[in-house]
N, C-alpha and C positions, 0 to 999 in steps of 0.2 A: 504494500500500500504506500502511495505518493502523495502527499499534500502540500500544498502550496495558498500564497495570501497573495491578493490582488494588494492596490497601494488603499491604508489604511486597514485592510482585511474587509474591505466593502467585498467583494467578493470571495470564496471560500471554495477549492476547486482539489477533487482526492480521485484517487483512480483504486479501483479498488474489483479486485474480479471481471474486469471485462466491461465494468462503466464508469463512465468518466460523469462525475457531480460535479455540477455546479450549483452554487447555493449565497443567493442575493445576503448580503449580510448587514443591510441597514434595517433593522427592527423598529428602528424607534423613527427612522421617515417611512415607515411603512415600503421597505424596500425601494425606495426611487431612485433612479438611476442616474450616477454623475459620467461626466463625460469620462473617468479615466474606471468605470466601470463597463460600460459600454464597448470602450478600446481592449479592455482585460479580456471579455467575453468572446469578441472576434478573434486575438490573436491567439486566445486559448483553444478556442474552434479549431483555428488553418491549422495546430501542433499536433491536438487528437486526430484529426484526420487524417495525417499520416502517421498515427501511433498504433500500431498491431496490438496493442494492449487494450486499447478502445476499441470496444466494438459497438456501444451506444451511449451516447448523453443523457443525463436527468439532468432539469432543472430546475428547481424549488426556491424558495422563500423561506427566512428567517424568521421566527415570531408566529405571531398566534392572528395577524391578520388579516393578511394575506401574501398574495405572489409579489407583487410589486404596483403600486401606487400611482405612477408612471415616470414621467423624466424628471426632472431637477429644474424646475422650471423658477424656482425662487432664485437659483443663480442664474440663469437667463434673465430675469427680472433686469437685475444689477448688470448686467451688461447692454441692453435695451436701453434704459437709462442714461448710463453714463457714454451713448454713441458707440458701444463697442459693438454695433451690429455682425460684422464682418465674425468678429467671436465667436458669435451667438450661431450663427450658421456654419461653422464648425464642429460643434456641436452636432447641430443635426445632420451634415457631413458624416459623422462616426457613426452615429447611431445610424442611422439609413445602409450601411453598411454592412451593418452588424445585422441589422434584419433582413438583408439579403443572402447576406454566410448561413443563416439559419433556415432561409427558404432552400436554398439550394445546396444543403449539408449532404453531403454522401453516406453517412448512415443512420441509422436513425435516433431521433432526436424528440426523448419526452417530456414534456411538459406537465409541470404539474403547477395546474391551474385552480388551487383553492382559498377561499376567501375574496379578496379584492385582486381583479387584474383589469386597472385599468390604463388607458392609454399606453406609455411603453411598454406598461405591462405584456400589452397584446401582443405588441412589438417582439418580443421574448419568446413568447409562446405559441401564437396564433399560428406560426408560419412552420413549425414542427411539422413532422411523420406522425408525431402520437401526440394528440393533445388531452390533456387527460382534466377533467374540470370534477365538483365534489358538490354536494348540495350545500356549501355553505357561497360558493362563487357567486361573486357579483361582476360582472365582467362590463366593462362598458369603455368609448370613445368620450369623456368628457370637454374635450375640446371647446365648442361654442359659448360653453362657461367662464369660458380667461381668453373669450378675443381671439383663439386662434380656429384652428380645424381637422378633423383628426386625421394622423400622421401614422408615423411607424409601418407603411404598407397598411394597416387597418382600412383605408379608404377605396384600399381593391377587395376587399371583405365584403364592405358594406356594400357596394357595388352588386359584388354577387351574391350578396343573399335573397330566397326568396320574398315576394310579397311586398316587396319594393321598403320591406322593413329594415332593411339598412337606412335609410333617408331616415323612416322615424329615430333610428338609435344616434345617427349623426346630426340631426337636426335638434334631438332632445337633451342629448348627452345623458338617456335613461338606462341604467342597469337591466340585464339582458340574466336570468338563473342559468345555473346549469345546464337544462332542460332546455332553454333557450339557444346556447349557446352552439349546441350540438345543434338543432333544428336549423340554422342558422349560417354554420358552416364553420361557426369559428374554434368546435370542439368536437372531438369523435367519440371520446366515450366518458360515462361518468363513475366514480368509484366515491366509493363512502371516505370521509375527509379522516376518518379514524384508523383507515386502510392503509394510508399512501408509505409510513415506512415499509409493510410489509409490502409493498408493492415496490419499492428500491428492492426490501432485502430478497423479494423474489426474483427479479430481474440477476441480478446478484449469481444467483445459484443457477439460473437459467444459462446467463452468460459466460460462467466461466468457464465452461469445455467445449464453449460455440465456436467455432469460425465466423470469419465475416461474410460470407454466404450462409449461415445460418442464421443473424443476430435476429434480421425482422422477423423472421416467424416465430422466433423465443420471444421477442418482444410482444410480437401479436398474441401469441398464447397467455404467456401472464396475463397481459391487459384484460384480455376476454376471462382466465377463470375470477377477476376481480368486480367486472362489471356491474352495475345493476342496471335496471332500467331506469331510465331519467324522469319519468312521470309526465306528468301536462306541464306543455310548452307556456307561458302567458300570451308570451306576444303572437303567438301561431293561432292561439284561440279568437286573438283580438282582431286579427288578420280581415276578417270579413268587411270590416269596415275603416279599418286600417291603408287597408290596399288603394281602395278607391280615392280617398284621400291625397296620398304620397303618390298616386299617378296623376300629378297636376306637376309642371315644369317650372313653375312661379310658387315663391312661398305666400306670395299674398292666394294664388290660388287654393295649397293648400290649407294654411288657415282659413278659409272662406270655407272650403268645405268640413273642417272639423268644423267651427262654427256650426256649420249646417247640420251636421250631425249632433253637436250638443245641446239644437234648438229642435231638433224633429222623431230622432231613435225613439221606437218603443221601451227602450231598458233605459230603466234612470243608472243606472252603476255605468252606461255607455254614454249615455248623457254627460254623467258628470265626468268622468275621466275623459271623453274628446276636450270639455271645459278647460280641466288641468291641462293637457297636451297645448292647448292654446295660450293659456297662460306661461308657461315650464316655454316654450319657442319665443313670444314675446319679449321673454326676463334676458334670451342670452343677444350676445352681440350678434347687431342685426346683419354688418357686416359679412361676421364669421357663419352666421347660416345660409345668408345667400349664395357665397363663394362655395361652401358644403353640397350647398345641392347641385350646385354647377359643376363642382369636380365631379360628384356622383354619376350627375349625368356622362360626362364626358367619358370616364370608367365605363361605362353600362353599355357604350359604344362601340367598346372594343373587343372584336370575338376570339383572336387570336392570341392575346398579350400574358402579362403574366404579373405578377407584382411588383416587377421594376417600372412596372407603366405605373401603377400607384406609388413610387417613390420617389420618381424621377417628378410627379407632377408635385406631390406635397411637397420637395424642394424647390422649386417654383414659388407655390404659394407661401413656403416658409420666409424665405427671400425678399418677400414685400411686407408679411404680416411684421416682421421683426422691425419695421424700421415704420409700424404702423402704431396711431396712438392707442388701438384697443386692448391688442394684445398685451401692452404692456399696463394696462388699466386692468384688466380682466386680471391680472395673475396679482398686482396690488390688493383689487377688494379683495379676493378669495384667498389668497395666502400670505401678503405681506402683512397688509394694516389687516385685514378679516373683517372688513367692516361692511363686508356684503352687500354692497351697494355701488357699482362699478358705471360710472357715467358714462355711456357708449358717443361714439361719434360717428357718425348720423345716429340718433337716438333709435330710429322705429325704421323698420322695414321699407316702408313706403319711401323713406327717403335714402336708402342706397340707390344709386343708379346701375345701369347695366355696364355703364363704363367704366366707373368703380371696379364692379363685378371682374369684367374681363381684364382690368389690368392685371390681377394677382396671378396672373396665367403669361405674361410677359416672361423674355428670357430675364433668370437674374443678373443682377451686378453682380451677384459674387461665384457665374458662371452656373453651367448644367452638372446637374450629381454624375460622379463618376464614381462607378461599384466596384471598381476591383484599382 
């Protein structure tokens, strides 16, 4: 057995029987992700991949509340501010990188996705071979909540998820369960949250006299004698009226039809939740949801592509949102001062323009992402 500490032991990395852990080690930011954990992650990636000793990745979370929280966005703050845009897009430079090494890893790579994974979170996990979520997951893109729009590849996710419920998840920055999550595209199987060490310690015992032509199918079999069934999806259920909605290309159109929906449904529980929905969109930056549904759209367009089309374009839009006033507003109310009241600019929907809109889709100043 090998162990190793990233720089301040924010990450925790041991090889042990034929898999290699990785295990996010900020407990107390709820695992969020600094730029020189992100860098640890990838280059710790390109060494197992060619380490005969690895034949699969786990990787897990610190702490009792979940996988990771998402990026480090309180130090982006500070450099937002103080002009250090260029920085800042560094940042997601690595990270965008890192979620590409993990999309296209050569073996396989599970995720364990229990409690809170969101934003980088996703980033981390989503784009695995085994994604493994637990009923205590909350899984979600909160992005439109601090000004920006969801990143990490997540936006080629929500793209293709059915029922055009990725728009509602990017548009509301609303928590997605387990059950969800899987329905959804962004999870494969679920296992009981009380399960998952025995679920390393079996992979463990699976992997150590595998070859790497055997590894995925020990993987597969663990995961499957672990599995349960995920139960009722929410948002799948909600779907009926959900769909209709989120297939409007304008946000003003689809608030216009929740509206409509929260003034006319037979069921007061559908009543009142399109209400909430209209509300919950309203509150975030009107900016960051219009551009949300426009990158969506733009995703939903492409049949052939893969997640570097949702990377390459969230670097795009990071490149403008960074040197824009919301996102740096957005991450003050919510996380610097907490004072939950984030003064957007343009206030309301109606008055973002569509030229607005389409500049964040300009090439950047600080050039096109490059993945390798």
């Amino acid at each position: 057995m090998t162990e190793q500490t990233a720089p301040e032991q924010e990450i925790l990395t041991e090889v042990a029987d034929g898999v290699g852990l990785i295990t996010l080690n900020r407990p107390k930011a709820m695992n969020a992700l600094s730029r020189g954990m992100v860098v640890a992650i990838r280059e710790q990636l390109e060494a197992w991949s060619e380490d005969d000793a690895v034949r699969a990745v786990v990787l897990r979370g610190a702490g009792e509340r979940g996988l990771c929280a998402g990026g480090d966005v309180k130090t982006l703050h500070g450099m937002m501010t103080q002009g250090r845009a260029a920085e800042a897009m560094g940042y997601f430079h690595d990270e965008y990188r890192m979620n590409h090494a993990i999309a296209a890893y050569p073996k396989p790579y599970v995720a364990l996705m229990d409690g809170f994974v969101l934003g980088g979170g996703v980033g981390v996990s989503a784009h695995g071979s085994h994604r493994v979520v637990t009923e205590t997951t909350k899984l979600g893109m909160p992005e439109t909540g601090i000004g920006f729009t969801p990143d990490v590849g997540g936006s080629w996710l929500l793209a293709r998820a059915p029922h055009r419920l990725g728009r509602h998840l990017g548009l509301t920055s609303e928590f997605a369960t387990g059950a969800d999550a899987i329905a959804l595209g962004f999870a494969d199987t679920l296992v009981a949250s009380s399960d998952l060490d025995a679920v390393v310690a079996d992979l463990r015992a699976a992997l150590r006299g595998a070859d790497a032509a055997e590894a995925e199918a020990a993987v597969d079999a663990v995961l499957a004698r672990h599995a349960q069934e995920p139960g009722e999806a929410p948002l799948i259920k909600a779907a009926a009226w959900l769909e209709p909605a989120y297939a409007h290309d304008t946000v003003e159109e689809v608030l216009a039809e929740l509206q409509r929906v929260a003034a006319e449904h037979d069921d007061a529980a559908v009543r009142e939740h399109a209400a909430g929905i209209v509300q919950t969109i309203r509150a975030k930056s009107p900016t960051s949801v219009k551009v949300t549904l426009e990158a969506l759209r733009r995703l939903e367009q492409i049949e052939d592509g893969d997640v570097r089309d949702g990377l390459r374009q969230e670097y795009r839009i990071a490149s403008h949102m960074v040197r824009r006033h919301d996102m740096a507003e957005g991450i003050r109310a919510q996380l610097v001062d907490k004072d939950r009241n984030p003064q957007w600019d343009p206030a309301t929907v109606e008055e973002v323009g569509d030229d607005v809109v389409q500049a964040h889709f300009a090439e950047p100043a600080d050039g096109e992402l490059a993945l390798h």
